[in-house]
N, C-alpha and C positions, 0 to 999 in steps of 0.2 A: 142390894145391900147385903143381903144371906151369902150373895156368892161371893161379894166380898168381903163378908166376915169369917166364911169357910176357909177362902184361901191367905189370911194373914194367920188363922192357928194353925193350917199347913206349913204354913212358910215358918210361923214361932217353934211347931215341933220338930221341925228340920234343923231351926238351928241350937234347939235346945238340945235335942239331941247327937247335934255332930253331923249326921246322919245326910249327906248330901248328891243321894242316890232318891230320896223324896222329891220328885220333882212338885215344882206350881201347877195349877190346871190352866188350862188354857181359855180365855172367854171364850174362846171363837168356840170349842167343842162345847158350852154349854148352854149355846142356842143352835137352832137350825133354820136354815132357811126352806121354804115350798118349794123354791129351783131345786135344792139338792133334793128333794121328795119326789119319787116320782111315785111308785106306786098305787095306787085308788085315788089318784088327787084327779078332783073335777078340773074343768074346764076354767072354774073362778079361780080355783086352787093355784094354778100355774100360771095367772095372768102377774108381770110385773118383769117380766124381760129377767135380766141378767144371766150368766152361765151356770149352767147345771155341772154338778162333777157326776158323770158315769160312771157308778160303780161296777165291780167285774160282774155283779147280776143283767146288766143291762146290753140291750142290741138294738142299735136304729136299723131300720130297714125301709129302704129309700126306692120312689116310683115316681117318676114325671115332676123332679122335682121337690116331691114331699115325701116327708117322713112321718115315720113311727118309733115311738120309741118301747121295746119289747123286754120281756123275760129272756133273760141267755138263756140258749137251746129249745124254745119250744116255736120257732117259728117251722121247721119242718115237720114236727108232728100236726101242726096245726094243715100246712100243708094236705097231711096222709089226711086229714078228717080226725083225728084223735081226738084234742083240744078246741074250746072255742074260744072265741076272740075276747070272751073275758078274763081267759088264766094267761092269755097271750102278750095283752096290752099291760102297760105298766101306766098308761095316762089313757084318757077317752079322749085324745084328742089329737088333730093331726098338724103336723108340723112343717112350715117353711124353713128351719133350722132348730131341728132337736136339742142341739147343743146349748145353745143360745136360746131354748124354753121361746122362741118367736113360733105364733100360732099362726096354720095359713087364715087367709082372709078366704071369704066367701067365691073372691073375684078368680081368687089361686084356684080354689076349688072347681068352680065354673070350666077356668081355663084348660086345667088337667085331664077331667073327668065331662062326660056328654052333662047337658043342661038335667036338671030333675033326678038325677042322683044324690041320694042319698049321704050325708058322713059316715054314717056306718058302712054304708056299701062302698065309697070309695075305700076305706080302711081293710074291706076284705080286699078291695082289689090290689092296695097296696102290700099288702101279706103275699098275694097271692104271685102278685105276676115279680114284686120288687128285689132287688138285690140288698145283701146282710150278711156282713164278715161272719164265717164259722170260726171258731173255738177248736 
């Protein structure tokens, strides 16, 4: 109700003043969704499907399948040893379609990676060995 009491003395001073360079606000920019969030969001965080929009911050980088969805520009520092995997990653969690915030399943995990591997260790190996458009 606030937001929309905000945007009809928007829209009254717009047209009380003439003035019709005042744009409306938009709903959609006045909430957000977790898919559009990537950064520190756990695991709970990202669960609920739908598409993520990448912003120019963001780099998936793809291995056997799965992904990662990263900070633009520090997967080859991390690479050199610079960086670790937590100034790297923008989610803790590893993906059958980044895009689509789809998480792999345990079985993907298995399949990709030897049995008793780790997600963390698959996620280095995914940095490590996987391929990710430069900039």
């Amino acid at each position: 109700q606030l937001l929309q009491s905000h945007a009809a003395s928007v829209r009254y001073e717009a047209e009380a003043s003439g003035d019709s360079s005042i744009r409306q606000p938009s709903w959609r920019s006045a909430t957000t969704s977790h898919a559009s969030m990537g950064k520190g969001k756990s695991r709970k965080d990202l669960q609920g499907g739908g598409k993520a929009k990448l912003g120019a911050s963001a780099t998936i980088c793809s291995h056997r399948g799965l992904e990662l969805l990263c900070n633009k520009d520090t997967i080859a520092l991390f690479r050199e040893g610079r960086l670790g995997l937590d100034k790297v990653l923008q989610a803790d969690v590893v993906f059958s379609d980044a895009k689509r915030m789809k998480q792999a399943s345990a079985a993907e995990l298995a399949a990709a990676f030897e049995d008793g591997i780790s997600e963390r260790e698959c996620m280095r190996e995914i940095l490590m060995s996987g391929s990710y458009q430069q900039s």
